[in-house]
Backbone as a chain_set.jsonl record, in Angstrom:
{"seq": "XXXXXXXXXXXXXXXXXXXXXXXXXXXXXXXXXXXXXXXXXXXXXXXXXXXXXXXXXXXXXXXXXXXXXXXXXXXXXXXXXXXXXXXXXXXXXXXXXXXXXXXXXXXXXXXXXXXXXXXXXXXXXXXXXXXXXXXXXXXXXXXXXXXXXXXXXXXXXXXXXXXXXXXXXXXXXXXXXXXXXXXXXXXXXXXXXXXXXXXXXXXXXXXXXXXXXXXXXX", "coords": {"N": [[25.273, -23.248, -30.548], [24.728, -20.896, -28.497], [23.801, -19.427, -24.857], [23.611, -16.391, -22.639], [23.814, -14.809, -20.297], [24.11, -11.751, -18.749], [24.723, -8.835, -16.028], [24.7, -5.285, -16.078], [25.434, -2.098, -14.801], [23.286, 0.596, -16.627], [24.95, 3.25, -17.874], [23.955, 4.914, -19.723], [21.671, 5.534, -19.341], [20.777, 7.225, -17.469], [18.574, 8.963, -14.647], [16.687, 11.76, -15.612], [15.691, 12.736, -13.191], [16.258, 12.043, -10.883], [19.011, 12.083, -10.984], [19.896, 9.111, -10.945], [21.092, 5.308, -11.877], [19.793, 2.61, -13.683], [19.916, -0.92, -13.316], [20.493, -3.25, -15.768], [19.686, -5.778, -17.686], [20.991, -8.507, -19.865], [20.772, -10.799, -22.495], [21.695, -12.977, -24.191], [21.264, -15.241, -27.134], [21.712, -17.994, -29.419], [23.264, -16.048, -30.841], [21.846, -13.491, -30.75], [20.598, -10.944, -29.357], [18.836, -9.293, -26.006], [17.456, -7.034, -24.064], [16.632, -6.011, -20.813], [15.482, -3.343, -18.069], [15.793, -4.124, -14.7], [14.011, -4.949, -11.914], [14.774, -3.592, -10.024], [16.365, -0.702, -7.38], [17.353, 1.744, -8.187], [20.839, 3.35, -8.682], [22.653, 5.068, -7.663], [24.92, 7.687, -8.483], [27.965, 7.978, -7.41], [27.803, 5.106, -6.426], [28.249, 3.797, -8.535], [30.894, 2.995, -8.743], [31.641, 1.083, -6.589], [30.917, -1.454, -8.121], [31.439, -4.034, -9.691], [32.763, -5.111, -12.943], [33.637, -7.942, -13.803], [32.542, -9.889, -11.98], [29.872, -9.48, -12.335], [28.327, -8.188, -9.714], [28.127, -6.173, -6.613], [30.609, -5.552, -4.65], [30.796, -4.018, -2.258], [30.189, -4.48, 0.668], [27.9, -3.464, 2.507], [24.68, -3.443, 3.353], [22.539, -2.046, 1.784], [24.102, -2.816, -0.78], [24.541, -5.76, -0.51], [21.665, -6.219, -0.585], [21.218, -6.181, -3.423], [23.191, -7.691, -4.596], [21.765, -10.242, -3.336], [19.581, -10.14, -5.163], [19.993, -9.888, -7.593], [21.503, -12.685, -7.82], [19.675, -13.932, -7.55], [18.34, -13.763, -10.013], [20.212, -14.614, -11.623], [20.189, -17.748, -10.683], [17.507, -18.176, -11.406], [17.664, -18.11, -14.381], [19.32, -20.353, -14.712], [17.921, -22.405, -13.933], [15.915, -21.908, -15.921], [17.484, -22.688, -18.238], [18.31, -25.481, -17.457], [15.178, -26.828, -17.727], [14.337, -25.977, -20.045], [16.011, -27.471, -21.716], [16.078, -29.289, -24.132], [14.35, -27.564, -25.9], [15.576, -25.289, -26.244], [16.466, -23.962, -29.169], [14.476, -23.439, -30.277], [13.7, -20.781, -28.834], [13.773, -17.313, -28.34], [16.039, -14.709, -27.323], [14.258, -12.983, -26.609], [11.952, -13.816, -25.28], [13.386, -15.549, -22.998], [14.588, -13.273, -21.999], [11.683, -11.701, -20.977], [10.951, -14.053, -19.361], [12.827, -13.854, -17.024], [12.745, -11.191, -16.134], [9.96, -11.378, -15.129], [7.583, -10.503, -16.856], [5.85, -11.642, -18.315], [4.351, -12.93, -16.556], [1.211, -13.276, -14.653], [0.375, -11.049, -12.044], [-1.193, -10.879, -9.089], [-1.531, -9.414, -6.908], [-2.03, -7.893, -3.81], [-3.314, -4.444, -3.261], [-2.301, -3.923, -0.277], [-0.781, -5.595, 0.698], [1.25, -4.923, -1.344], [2.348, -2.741, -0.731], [2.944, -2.832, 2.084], [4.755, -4.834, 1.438], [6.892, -2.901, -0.319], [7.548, -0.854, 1.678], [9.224, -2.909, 3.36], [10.311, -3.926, 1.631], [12.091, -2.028, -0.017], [12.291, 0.762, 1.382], [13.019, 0.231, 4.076], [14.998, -1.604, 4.399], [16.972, 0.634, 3.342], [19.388, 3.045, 3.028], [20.119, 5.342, 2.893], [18.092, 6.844, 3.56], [16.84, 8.688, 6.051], [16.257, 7.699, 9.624], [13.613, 9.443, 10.482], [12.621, 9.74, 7.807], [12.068, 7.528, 7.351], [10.32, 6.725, 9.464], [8.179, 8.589, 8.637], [7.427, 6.949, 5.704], [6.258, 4.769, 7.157], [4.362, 5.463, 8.843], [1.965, 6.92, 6.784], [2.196, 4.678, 4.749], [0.189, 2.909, 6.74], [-1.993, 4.791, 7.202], [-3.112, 4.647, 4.297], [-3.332, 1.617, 4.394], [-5.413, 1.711, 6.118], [-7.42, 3.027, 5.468], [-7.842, 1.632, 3.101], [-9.208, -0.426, 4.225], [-11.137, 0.598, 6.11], [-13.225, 1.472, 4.163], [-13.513, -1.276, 2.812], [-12.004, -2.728, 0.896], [-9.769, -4.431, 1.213], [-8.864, -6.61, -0.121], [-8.497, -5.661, -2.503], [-6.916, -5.544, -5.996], [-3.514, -4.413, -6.803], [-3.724, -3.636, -9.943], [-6.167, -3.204, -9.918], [-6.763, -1.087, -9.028], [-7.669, 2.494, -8.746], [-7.798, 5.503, -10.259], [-10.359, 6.865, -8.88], [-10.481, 5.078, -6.29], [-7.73, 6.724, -5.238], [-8.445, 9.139, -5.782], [-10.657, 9.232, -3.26], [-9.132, 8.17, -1.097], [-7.896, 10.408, -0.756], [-10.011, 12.098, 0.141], [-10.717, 10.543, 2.555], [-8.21, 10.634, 4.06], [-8.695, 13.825, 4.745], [-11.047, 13.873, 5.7], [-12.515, 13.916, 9.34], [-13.583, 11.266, 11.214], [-15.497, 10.152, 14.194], [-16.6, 7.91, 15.059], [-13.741, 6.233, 15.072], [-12.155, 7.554, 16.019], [-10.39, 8.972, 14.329], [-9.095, 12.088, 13.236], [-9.301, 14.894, 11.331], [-6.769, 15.909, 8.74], [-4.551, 18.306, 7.851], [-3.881, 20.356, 4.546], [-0.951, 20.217, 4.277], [-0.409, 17.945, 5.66], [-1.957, 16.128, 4.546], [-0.85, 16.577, 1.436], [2.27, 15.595, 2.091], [1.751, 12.405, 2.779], [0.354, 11.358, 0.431], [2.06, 11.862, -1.417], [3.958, 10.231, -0.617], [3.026, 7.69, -0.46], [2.098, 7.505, -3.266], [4.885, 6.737, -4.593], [5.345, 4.126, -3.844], [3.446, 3.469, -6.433], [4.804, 4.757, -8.338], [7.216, 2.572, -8.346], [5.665, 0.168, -9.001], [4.936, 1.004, -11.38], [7.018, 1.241, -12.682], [7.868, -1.662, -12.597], [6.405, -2.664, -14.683], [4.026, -4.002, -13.923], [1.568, -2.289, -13.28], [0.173, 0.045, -15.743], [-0.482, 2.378, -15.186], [0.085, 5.568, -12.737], [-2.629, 5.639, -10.446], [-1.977, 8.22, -8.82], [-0.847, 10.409, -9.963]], "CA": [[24.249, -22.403, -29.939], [25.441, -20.24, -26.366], [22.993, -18.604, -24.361], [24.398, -15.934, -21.955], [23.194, -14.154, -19.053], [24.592, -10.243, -18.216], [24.438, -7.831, -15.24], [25.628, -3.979, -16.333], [24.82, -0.696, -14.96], [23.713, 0.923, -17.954], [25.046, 4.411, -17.595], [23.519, 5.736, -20.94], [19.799, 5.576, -19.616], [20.576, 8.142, -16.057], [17.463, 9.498, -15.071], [16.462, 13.342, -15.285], [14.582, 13.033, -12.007], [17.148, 11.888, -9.605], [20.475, 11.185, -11.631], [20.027, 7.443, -10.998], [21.363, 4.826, -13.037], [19.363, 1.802, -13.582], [20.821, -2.296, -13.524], [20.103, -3.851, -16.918], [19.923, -7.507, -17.687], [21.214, -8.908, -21.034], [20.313, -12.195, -22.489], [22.565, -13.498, -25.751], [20.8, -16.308, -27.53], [21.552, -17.777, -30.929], [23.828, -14.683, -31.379], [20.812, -12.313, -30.689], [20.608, -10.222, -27.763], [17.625, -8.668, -25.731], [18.037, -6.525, -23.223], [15.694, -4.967, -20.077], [15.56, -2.949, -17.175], [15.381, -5.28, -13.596], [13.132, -4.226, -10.93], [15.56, -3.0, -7.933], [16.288, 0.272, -6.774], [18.443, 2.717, -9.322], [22.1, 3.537, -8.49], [24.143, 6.568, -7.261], [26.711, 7.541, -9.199], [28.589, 7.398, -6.131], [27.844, 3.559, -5.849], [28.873, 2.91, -9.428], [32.364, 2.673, -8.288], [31.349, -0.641, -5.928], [30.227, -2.265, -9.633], [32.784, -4.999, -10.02], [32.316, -5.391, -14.189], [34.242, -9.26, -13.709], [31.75, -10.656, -11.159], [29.05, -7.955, -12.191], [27.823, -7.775, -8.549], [28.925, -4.869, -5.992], [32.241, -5.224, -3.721], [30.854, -3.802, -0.868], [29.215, -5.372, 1.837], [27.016, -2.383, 2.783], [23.212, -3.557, 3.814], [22.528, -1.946, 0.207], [24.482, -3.768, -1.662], [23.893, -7.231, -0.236], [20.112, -6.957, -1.019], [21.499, -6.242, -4.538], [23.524, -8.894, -4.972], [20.897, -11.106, -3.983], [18.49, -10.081, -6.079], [20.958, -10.55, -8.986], [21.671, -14.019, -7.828], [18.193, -15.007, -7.507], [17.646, -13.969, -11.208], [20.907, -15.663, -12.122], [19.536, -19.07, -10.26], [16.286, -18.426, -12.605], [18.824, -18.051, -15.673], [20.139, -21.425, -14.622], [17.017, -23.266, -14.213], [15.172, -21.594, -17.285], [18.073, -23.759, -19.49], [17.886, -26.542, -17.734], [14.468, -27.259, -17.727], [13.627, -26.308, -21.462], [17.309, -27.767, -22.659], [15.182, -29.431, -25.253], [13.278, -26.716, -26.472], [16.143, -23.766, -26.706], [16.289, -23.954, -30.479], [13.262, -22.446, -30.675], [13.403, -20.357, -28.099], [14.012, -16.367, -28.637], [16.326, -14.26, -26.401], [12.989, -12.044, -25.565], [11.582, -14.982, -24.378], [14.008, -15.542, -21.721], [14.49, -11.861, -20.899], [10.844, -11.882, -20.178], [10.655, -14.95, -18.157], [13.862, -13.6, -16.032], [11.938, -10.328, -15.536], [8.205, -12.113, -14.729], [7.009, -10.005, -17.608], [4.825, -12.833, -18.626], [3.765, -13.843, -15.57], [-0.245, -12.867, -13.858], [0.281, -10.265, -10.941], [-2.628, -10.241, -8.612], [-0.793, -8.996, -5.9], [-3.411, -6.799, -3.503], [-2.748, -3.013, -2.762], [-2.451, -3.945, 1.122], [0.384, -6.844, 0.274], [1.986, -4.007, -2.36], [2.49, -1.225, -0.076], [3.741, -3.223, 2.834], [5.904, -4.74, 0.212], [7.6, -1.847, -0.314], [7.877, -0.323, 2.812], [10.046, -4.009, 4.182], [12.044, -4.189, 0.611], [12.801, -0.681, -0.604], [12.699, 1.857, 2.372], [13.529, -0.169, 5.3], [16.416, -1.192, 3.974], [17.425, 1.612, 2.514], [20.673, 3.25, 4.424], [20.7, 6.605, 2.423], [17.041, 7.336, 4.484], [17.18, 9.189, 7.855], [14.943, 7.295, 10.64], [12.328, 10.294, 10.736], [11.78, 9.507, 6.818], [11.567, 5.374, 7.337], [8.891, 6.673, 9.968], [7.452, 9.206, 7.92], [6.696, 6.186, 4.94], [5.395, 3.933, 7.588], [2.593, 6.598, 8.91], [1.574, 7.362, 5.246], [1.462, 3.341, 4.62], [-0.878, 2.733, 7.791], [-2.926, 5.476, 6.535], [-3.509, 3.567, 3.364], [-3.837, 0.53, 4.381], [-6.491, 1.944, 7.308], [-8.34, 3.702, 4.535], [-8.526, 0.244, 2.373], [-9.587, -1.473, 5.329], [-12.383, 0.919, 6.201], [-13.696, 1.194, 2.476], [-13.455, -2.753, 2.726], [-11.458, -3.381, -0.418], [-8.364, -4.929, 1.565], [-8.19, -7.76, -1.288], [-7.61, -5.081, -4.167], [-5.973, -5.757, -6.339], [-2.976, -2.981, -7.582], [-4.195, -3.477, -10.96], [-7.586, -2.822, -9.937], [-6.459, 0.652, -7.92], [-7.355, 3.348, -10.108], [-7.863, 7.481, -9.62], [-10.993, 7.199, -8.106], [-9.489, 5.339, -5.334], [-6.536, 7.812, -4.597], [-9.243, 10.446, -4.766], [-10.855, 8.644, -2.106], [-8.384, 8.365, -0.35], [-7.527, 11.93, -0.226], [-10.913, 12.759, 1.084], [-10.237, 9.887, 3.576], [-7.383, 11.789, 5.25], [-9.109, 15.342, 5.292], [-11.93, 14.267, 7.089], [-12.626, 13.549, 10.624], [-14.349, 9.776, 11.153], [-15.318, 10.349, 15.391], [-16.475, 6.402, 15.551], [-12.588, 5.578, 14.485], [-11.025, 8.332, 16.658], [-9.764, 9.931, 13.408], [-9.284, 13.467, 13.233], [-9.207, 15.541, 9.994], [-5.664, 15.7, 8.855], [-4.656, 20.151, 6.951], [-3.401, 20.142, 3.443], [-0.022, 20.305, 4.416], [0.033, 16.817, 5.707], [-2.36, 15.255, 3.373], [0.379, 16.054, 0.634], [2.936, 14.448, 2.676], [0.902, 11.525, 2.824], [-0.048, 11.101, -0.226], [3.313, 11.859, -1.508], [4.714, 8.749, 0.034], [2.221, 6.797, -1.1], [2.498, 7.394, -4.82], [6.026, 6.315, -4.731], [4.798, 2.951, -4.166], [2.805, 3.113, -7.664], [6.008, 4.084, -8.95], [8.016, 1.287, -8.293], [4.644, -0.782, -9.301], [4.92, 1.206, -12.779], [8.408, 0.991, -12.934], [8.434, -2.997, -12.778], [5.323, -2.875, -15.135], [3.089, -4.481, -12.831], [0.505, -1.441, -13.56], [0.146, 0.576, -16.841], [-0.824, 3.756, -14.691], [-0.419, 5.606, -11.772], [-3.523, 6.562, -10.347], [-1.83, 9.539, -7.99], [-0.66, 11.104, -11.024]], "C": [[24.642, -22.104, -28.495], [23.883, -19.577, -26.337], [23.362, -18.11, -23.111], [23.922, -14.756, -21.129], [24.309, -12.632, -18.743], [24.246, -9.103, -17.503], [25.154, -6.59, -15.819], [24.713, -2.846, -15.712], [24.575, 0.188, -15.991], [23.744, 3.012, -17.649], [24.757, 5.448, -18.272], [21.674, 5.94, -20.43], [19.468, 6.301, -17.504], [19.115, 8.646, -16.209], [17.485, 10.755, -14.738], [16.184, 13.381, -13.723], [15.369, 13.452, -10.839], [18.139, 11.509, -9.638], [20.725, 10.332, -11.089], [20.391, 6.825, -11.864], [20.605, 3.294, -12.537], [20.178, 0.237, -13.787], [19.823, -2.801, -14.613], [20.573, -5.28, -16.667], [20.169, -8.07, -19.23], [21.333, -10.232, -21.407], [21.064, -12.593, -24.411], [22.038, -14.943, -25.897], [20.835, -16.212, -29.176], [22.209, -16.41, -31.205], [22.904, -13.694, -31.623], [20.914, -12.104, -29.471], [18.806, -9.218, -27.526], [18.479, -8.265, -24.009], [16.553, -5.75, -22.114], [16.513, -4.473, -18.608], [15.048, -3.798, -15.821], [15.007, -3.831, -12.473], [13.81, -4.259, -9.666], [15.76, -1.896, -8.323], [17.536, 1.11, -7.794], [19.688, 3.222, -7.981], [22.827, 4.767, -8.559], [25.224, 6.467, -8.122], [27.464, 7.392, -8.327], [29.161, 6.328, -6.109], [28.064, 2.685, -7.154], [30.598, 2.368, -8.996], [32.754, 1.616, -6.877], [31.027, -1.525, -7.029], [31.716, -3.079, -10.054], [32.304, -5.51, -11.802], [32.533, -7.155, -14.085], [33.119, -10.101, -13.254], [30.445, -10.1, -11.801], [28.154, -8.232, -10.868], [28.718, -6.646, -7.625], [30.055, -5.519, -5.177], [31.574, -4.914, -2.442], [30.017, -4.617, 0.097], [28.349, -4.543, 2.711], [26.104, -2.914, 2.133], [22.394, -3.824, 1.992], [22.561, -3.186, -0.902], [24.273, -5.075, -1.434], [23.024, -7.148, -0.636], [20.359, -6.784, -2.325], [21.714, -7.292, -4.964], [22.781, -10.212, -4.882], [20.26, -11.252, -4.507], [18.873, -10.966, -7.181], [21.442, -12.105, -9.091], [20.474, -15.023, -7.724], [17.934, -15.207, -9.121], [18.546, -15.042, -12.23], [20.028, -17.426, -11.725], [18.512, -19.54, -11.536], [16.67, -18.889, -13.661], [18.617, -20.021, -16.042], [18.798, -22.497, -14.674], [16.163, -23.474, -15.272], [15.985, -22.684, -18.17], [17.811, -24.972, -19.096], [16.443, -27.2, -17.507], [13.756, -26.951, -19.248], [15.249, -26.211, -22.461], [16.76, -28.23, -24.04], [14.593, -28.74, -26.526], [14.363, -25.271, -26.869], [16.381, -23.384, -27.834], [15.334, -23.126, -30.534], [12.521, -20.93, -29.574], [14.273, -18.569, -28.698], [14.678, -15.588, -26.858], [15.371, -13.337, -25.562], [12.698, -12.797, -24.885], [12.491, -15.15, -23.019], [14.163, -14.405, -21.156], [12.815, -11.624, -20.022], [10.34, -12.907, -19.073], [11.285, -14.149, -17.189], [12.92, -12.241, -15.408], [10.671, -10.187, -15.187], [7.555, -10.77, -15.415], [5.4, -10.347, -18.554], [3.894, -13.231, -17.65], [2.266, -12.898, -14.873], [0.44, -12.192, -12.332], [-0.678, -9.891, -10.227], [-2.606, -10.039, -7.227], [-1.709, -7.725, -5.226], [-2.389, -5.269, -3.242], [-1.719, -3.003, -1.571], [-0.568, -4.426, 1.118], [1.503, -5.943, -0.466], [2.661, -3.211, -1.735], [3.666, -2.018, 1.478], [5.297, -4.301, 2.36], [7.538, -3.662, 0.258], [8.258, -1.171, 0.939], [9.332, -1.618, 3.314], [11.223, -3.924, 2.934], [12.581, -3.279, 0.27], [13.097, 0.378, 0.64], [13.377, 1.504, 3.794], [15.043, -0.152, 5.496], [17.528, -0.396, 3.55], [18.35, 2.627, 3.687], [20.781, 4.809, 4.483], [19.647, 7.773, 3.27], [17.472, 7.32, 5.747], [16.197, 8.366, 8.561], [13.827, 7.901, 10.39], [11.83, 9.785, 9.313], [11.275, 8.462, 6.642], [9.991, 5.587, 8.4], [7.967, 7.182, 9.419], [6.081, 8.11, 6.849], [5.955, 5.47, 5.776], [4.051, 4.311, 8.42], [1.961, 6.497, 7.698], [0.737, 5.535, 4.822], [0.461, 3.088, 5.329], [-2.004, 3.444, 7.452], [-3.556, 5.085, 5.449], [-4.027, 2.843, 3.548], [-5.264, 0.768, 5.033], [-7.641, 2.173, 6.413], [-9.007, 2.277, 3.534], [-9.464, -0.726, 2.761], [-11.437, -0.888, 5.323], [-13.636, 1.208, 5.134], [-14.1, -0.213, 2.054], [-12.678, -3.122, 1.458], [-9.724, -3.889, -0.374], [-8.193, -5.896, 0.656], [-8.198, -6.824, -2.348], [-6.964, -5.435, -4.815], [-5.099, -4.314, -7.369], [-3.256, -2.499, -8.909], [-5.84, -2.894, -11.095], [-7.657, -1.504, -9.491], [-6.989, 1.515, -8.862], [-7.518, 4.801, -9.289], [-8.987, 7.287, -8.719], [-10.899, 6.674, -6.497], [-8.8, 5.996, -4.735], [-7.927, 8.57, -4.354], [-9.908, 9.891, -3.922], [-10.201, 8.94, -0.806], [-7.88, 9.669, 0.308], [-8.621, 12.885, 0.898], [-11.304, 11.895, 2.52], [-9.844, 10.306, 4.48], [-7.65, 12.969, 5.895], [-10.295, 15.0, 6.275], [-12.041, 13.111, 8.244], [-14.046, 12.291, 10.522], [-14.055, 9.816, 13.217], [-15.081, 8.768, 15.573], [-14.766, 6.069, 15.799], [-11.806, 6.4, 15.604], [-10.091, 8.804, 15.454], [-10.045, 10.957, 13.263], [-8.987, 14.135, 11.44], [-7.534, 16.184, 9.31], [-5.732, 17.72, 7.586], [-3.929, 19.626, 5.25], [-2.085, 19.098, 3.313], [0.395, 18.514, 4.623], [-0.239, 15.715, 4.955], [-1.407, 15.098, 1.757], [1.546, 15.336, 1.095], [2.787, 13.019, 2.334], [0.836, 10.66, 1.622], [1.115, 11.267, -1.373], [3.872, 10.385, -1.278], [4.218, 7.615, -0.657], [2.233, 6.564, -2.773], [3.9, 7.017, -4.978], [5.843, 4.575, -4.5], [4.162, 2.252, -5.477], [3.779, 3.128, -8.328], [6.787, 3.568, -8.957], [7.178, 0.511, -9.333], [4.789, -0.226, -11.445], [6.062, 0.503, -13.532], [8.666, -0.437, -13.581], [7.409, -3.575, -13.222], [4.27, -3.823, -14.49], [1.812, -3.704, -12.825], [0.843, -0.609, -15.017], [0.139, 2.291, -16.409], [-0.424, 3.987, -13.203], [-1.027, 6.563, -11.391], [-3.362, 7.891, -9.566], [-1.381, 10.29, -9.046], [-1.663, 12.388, -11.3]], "O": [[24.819, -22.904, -27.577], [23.097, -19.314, -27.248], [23.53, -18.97, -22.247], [23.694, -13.699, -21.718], [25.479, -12.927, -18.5], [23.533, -8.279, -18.075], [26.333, -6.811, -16.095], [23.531, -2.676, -16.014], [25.596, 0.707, -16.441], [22.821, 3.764, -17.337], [25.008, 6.607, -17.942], [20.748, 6.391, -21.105], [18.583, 6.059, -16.684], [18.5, 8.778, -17.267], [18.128, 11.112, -13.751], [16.663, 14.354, -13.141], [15.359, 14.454, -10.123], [18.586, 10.741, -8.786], [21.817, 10.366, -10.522], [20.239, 7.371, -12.956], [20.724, 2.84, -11.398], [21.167, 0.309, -14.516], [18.602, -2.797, -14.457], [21.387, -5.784, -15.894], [19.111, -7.967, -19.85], [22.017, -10.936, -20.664], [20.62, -12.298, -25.52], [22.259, -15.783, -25.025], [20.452, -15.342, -29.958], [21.533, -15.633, -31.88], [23.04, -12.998, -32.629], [21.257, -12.905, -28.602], [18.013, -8.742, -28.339], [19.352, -8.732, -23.277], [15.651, -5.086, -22.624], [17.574, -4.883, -18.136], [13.872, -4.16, -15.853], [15.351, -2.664, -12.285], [13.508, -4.786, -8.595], [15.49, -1.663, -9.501], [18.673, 0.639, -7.84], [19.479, 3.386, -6.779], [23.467, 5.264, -9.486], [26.067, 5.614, -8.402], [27.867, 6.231, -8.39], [30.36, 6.126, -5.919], [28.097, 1.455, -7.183], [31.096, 1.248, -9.111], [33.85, 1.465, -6.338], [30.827, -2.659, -6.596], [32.739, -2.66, -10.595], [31.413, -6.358, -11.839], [31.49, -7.768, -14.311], [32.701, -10.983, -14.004], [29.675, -10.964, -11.381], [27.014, -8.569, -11.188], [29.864, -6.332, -7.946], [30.034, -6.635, -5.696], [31.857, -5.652, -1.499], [29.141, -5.415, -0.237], [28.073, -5.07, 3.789], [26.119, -3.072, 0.912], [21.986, -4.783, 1.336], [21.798, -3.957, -1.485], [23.7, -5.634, -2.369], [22.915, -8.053, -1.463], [19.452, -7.422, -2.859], [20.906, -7.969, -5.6], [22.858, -11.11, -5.721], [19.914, -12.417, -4.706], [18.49, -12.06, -7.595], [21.71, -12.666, -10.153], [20.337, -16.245, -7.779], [17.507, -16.252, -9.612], [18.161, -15.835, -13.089], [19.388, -18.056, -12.566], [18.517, -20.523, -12.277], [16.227, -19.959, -14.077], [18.124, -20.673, -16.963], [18.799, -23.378, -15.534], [15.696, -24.549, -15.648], [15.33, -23.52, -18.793], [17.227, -25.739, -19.861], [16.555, -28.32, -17.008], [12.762, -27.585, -19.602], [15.593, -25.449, -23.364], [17.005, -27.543, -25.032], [14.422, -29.141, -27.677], [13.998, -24.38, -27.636], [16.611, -22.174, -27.816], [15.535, -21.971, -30.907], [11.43, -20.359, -29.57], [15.28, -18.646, -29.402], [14.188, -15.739, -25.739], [15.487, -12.994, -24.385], [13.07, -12.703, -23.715], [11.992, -14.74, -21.971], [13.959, -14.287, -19.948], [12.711, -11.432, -18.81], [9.553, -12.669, -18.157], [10.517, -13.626, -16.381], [12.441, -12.322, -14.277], [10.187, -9.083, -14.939], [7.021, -9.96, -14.657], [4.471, -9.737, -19.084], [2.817, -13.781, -17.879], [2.494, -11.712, -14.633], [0.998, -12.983, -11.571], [-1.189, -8.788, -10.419], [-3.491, -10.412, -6.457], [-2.059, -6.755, -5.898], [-1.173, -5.139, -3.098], [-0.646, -2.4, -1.601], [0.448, -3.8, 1.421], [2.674, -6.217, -0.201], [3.746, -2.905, -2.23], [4.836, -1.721, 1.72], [6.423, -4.386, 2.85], [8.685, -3.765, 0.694], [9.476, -1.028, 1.042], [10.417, -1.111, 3.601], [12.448, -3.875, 3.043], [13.794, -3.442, 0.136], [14.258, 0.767, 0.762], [14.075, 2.26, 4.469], [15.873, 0.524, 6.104], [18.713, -0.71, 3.44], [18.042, 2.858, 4.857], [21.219, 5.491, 5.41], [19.923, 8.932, 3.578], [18.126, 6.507, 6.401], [15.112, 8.338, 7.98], [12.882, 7.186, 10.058], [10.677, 9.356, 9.332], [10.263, 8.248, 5.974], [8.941, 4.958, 8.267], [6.87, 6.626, 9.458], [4.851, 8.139, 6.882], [4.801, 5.342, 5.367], [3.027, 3.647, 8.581], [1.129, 5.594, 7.782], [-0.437, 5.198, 4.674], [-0.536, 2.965, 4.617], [-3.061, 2.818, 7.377], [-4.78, 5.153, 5.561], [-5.197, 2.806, 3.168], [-6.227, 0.138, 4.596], [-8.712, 1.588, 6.573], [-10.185, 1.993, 3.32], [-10.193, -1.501, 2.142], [-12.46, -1.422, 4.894], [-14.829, 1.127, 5.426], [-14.881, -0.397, 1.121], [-13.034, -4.236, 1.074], [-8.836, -3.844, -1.226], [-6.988, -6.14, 0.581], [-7.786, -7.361, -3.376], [-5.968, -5.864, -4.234], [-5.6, -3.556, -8.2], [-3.139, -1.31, -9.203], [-6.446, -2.367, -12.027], [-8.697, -0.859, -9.626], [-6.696, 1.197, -10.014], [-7.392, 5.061, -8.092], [-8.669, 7.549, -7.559], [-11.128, 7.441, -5.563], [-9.037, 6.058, -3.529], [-8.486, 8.686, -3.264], [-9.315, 10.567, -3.081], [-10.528, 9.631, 0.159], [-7.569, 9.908, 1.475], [-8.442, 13.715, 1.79], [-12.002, 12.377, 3.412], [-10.435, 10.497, 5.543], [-7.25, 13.326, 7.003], [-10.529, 15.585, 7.333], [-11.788, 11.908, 8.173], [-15.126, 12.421, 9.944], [-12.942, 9.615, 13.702], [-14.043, 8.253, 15.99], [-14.549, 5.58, 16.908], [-10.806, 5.865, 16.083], [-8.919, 9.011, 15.767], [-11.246, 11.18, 13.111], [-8.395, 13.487, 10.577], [-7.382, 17.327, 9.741], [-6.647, 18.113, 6.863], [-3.552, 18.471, 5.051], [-1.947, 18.0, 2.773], [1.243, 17.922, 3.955], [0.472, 14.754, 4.659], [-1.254, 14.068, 1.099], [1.847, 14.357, 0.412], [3.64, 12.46, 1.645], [1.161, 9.473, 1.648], [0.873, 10.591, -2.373], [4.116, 9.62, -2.211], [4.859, 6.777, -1.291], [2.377, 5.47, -3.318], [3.996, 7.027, -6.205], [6.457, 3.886, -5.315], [4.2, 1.046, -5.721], [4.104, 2.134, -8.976], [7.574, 4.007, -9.796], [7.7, 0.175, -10.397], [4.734, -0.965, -12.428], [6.129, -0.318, -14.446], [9.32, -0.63, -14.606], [7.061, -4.66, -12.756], [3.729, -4.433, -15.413], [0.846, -4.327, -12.384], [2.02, -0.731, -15.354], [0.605, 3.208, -17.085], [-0.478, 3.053, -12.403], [-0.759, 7.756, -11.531], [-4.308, 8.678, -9.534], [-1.849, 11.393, -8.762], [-1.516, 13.081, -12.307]]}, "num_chains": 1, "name": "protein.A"}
């Protein structure tokens, strides 16, 4: 009985949107295999050609790629502890089973909006090398706006699962109008899509790494 852990770019599942290619995770147990999609940031064709197949982590040492590679070594670590702590028990254990542990598929998410969003902003855009300054400031207006709006609504413990449409629309009529107490002014279309733009890219990540079923800017 082997059980066998695999990083691959899978280059058959590009996406229409933004010809990205997503990092798959493959789990061989009992000569069965299961296979998912891991929750980091899709791949440039470009940046397939840093994809060392041998190691399967990237080559380069570009910002990027480091937070890659650790990701991938955190889930390896998991890998490593998942066997040895149910060495006992792997007989009966199914390669889904471990693909879903490795990808906390199983696991309770009650992770608030507030916590979600600033999330994102520190792990996906900050870092992110391929973004100009003006757009890293852009997301972090848009976030503040959010969060401000959660705040003044009072529902800063949300939870993302709890978010739904009537929220966003909320929110939308949040931004358009003018609140004097606050010193907020009434923000024109133009920027409220901006805005609100930015912000839904946060849900999809949250979809992405099933963590929500929906997203309510949709």
């Amino acid at each position: 009985m082997g059980t066998t852990l695999k990083f691959y770019i899978n280059t058959f599942k590009k996406s229409k949107r933004d010809n990205r290619y997503p990092i798959y995770l493959r789990v061989i147990h009992n000569l069965k295999k299961s296979e998912g999609k891991i929750s980091i940031r899709t791949i440039k064709a470009s940046d397939i050609n840093h994809w060392i197949e041998e190691s399967q982590r990237f080559s380069s040492k570009q910002k990027k790629f480091l937070t890659h590679n650790i990701f991938l070594n955190e889930i390896q670590n998991e890998f490593h502890n998942y066997l040895r702590d149910n060495i006992t028990k792997m007989a009966d254990k199914t390669p889904q089973e471990i693909r879903n542990y490795l990808l906390s598929r199983n696991k309770t998410d009650n992770i608030n909006v507030i916590e979600a969003a600033n999330e994102f902003y520190f792990n996906v855009i900050l870092p992110d090398t391929d973004k100009a300054p003006g757009t890293k400031r852009n997301y972090k207006k848009a976030i503040n706006h959010f969060c401000n709006f959660l705040k003044h609504v009072k529902q800063e413990r949300l939870s993302v699962k709890e978010f739904k449409k009537l929220h966003a629309s909320k929110f939308i009529e949040y931004l358009k109008t003018p609140i004097p107490e606050l010193d907020k002014i009434g923000l024109n279309n133009q920027s409220v899509n901006s805005i609100v733009k930015n912000v839904k890219t946060i849900f999809n990540k949250l979809l992405f790494e099933e963590r929500i079923s929906t997203n309510p800017f949709l």
